[in-house]
C-alpha positions, 0 to 999 in steps of 0.5 A: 645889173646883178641880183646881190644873192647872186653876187653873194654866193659867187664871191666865195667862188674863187674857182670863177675867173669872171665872177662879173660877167658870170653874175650879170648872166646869171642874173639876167636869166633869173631876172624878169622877162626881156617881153614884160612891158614896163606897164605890166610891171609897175603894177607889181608896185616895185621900184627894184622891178622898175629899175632893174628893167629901166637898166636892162633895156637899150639906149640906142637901136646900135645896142639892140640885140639880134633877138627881139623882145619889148626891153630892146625898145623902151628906150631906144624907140620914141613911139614905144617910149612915149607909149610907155609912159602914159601906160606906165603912168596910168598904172601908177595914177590909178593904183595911187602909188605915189611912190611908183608916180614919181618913178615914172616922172623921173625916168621919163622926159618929154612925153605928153600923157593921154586924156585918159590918164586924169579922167581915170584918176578923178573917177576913183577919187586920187586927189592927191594923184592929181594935186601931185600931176598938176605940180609936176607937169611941165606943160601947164604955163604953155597955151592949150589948145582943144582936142575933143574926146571923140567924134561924137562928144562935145567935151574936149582935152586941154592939150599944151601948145609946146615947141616942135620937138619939144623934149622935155625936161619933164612931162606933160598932161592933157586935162579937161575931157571927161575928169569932172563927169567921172568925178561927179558920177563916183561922188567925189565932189572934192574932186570935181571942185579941186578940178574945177579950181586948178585945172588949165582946162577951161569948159566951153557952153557945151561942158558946162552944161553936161558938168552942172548936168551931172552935179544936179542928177547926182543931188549936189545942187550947191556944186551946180550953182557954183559953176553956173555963167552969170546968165543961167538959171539953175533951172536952165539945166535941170531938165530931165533930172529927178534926183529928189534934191533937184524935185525939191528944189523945183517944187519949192519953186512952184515949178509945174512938172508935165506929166511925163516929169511928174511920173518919173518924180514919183519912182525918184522920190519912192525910191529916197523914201520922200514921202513928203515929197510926194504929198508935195508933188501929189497935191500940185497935180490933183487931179490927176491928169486923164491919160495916165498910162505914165503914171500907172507904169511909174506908180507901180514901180513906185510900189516894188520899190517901197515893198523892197525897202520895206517901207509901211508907211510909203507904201500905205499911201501909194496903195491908197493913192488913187492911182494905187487903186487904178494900178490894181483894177487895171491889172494886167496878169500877175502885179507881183507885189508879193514874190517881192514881199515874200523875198524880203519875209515881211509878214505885215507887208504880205498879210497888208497886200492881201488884205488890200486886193493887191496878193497874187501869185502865192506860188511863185513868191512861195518859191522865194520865200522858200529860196531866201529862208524866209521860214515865217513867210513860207508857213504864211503862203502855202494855205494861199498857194492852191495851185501848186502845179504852176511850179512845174520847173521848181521841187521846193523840198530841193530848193530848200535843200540847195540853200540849206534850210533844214527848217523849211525842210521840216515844215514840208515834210510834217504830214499835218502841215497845210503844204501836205494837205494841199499835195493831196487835193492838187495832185502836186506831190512830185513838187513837195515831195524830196527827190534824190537830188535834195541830198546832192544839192545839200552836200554840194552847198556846203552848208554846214547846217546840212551835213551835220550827222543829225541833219545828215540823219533826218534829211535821209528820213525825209527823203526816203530814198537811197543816197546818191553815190555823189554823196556816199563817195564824197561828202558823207564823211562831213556828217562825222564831224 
């Protein structure tokens, strides 16, 4: 093969005696690498690239030259042949690349792709990838027989039964595997359905009951009836699965949960924001069972939860709750509702959790409020963080510097504000005060709203100490602008 600028230019050469055999040499020195696998390749997306390396490659071990290199066995070696395909395939499946796909089923004959290949594809969705697989594979009137997965999984491949050596016309796939759990998980019901419909592969006891399984965690509770034997209950498979659909579904029921189940409910459904839900499950497990360590462990999770989603109203009642008050009176250290509040600036939230006897840890959650510029939640914490010395590993003026809140900044620096007042009595100044490195961490952040020349300016003053030569020498100039 010859590149045509190559061509071009030696046409016009009359000089040249051989401009043929002269343009393939060319050519070949400018043309992809004799050691670039026909995989690396086809993710580039270019057919011109599959079929310049496709012509190049030998079609026997006779024409094979003396030097080595991956082109040499493309096409003369059946091991690397067949490894190629599926490799090449893969590539072109996972990518989506329609174009490329067809390439591959037509350059190549008589290979068997791997497992995998179909199990990659439904993870990402490709339905046509798989609509376009099925239609074109050459083994799906055979018998299949099963492979499993590996030595440790009840799941299997659907592999054809074909006649020893076999060589085509065209390819075949292996289905079955791990397709319809990928599919599920990535929640691409469309594709678990498609599957479950044209797939040859045919699921034993042991598949169906990881695949509904998976339908019920992921809430796709029709799905997991669907594919239910005449024999089972729904119910049959719901173990251990807390996605609030399926609890609803077993409350609706008047299914008991244990108390282990129970607990785990509750983070499932806090986490949805089922407070419904929860009423539900609360009121058929009043009162509440006398060991309740589960259940403790699982409400204050709950609670995180609800305070990260900023949820009032499910928090509210998980405070409340009863076991809202067990989780408080049972404390073990530090809850940390408010670090998790003061991240999220929340003021109802922080102002509900004090009132409640639920606040601790100011000065850790002032380190983040501080760190998210949460400037509203910083003026509320620091009359509540007294014990300044905790933060011995963090200097909340560099801290604020670092993430480029000028604001903050400001409020630390005011010789009247409540932060000052406190450095005074706790002898935390070291913690407050703006070091060298708020000037460095300012200028390495990038922070546009930090090296402007007024911030550049005031940050200084903060400071009251001599710029570092990181910041004289390079990023000064920015406060020009």
């Amino acid at each position: 093969m010859q590149l045509q600028v190559v061509v071009f230019v030696l046409r016009y050469q009359p000089f040249i005696a051989a401009p043929t055999v002269l343009g393939r040499e060319i050519s070949s020195f400018l043309g992809p690498s004799a050691h670039l696998s026909l995989s690396e390749a086809c993710k580039v997306g270019s057919i011109s690239l599959l079929d310049w390396m496709w012509e190049a490659s030998c079609i026997s071990i006779a024409e094979r030259p003396s030097s080595w290199s991956l082109a040499n066995f493309l096409r003369s070696d059946v091991h690397y042949y067949r490894w190629q395909f599926s490799k090449t395939l893969e590539a072109a499946a996972t990518h989506a690349n329609l174009v490329t796909l067809d390439w591959v089923f037509k350059h190549f004959q008589g290979c068997v792709a791997t497992g995998n290949i179909v199990e990659l594809v439904a993870g990402k969705g490709h339905l046509q990838v798989l609509q376009y697989m099925l239609e074109r594979d050459a083994g799906r009137e055979y018998r299949h027989h099963r492979v499993p997965v590996d030595n440790e999984s009840e799941l299997y491949y659907s592999i054809p039964e074909l006649p020893s050596h076999w060589s085509g016309p065209g390819n075949c796939m292996c289905w079955g595997g791990r397709s319809m759990l990928r599919a599920i998980e990535n929640g691409h019901l469309d594709v678990a359905r498609w599957l479950d419909d044209n797939s040859p592969h045919e699921h034993n006891d042991n598949e169906i009951k990881a695949i509904v399984h998976a339908a019920l965690e992921a809430g796709a509770v029709e799905f997991a009836k669907s594919l239910l034997p005449a024999d089972r209950s729904i119910f049959d498979y719901a173990e251990n699965c807390f996605h609030p659909d399926v609890v609803e579904m077993k409350l609706n029921s008047g299914i008991q949960l244990n108390q282990t189940d129970a607990a785990l409910a509750v983070y499932s459904l806090t986490k949805a924001g089922r407070l419904d839900l929860l009423k539900q499950l609360d009121h058929l497990h009043s009162p509440p069972p006398a060991d309740n360590e589960p259940y403790l462990h699982c409400w204050k999770l709950a609670m995180y939860g609800a305070i990260q989603r900023e949820d009032f109203p499910m928090i509210q009642w998980l405070v409340e709750h009863q076991f809202g008050q067990d989780v408080r009176e049972k404390r073990d250290g530090s809850l940390g509702f408010v670090d998790v509040a003061a991240s999220r600036g929340n003021l109802c939230i922080l102002q509900y959790l004090r009132d409640k006897g639920f606040a601790d840890g100011y000065e850790d959650a002032l380190v983040r409020a501080v760190h998210n510029g949460h400037l509203d939640a910083v003026k509320w914490l620091l009359p509540h963080a007294t014990d300044l010395t905790k933060l011995d590993d963090h200097n909340l003026m560099d801290e604020a510097a670092k993430y480029g809140h000028l604001d903050i900044l400001q409020v630390f620096h005011n010789t009247s504000s409540p932060c000052a007042l406190i450095s005074r009595k706790t002898d935390a100044m070291e913690i407050i005060r703006c070091s060298p490195k708020a000037m460095d961490f300012a200028a390495a952040s990038g922070r546009s709203a930090m090296v402007t020349r007024e911030s550049v300016r005031r940050l200084h003053y903060i400071c009251h100490e001599q710029c570092c030569k990181k910041w004289l020498s390079g990023d000064c100039s920015m406060a020009s602008h």
